[in-house]
N, C-alpha and C positions, 0 to 999 in steps of 0.2 A: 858201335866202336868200342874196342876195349879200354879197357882203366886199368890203373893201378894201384895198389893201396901202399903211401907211401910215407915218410914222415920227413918235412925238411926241420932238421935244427939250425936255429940262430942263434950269431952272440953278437950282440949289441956295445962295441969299446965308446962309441962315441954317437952320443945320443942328433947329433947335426940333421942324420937322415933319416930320422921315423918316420917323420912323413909321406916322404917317398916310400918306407917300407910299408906303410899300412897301405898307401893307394896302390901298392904293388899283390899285396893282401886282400885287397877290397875287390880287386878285377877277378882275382881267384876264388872268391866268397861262396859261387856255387858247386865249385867242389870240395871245397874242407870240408872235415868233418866234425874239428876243432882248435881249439889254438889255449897254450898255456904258457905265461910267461910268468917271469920269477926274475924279482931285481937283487940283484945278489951287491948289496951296497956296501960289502967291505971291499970290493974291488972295484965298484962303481957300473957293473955291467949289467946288463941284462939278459937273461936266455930265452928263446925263443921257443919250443915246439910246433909243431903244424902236423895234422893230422892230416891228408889230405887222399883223395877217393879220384885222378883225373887220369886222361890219357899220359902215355910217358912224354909226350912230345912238350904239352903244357906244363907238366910239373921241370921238365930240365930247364924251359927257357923263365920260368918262372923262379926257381933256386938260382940259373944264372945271374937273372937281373938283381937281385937281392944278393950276391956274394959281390956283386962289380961296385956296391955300393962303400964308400968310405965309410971307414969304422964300422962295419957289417962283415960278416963271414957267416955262410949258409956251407951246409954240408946235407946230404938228403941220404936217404938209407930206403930203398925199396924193399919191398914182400915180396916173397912169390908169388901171392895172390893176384888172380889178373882175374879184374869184374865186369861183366858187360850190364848197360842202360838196362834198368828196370824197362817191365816191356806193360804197356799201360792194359788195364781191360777197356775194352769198346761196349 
C-alpha cells in the first residue's frame, strides 16, 4: 500500500482535550516519524507538529478527529512524495 509523507499541524486554545489528542496520537504511533511541540505561554497555546509517513486515508481521518476536537485546530499539508512498505529480506 502507498503512503504519504505528511505533516499535520496543531494549535492547542484550550488544553480540556489532550487527552483525547495524545490517544488519537498514540493509535497513530506507527506511522509518525515524529512530533514537536512548543508551548507558546504568552498566548497560552500550544503548537503542535507531526511528522507523519501513513496512507492518505489514515492521516485525513486522523487530522479530522483531532480538528472536531474543542479547542483543537489541525490543518495537515501533504508531500508529493508517495512511499510504499519497506519490503523485508527473507
Amino acid at each position: 500500500m502507498e503512503t504519504r509523507l505528511a505533516v499535520i499541524s496543531i494549535i492547542v486554545t484550550d488544553g480540556d482535550n489532550i487527552s483525547r489528542l495524545n490517544e488519537l496520537l498514540h493509535e497513530a504511533a506507527p506511522y509518525i516519524i515524529g512530533r514537536m511541540g512548543i508551548p507558546y505561554r504568552k498566548l497560552g497555546v500550544s503548537i503542535i507538529s507531526v511528522a507523519i509517513d501513513a496512507p492518505q486515508d489514515l492521516i485525513s481521518a486522523v487530522s479530522g478527529k483531532i480538528g472536531k476536537l474543542p479547542g483543537i485546530s489541525a490543518k495537515t499539508t501533504y508531500s508529493n512524495i508517495i512511499t510504499a512498505p519497506e519490503v523485508k529480506d527473507e
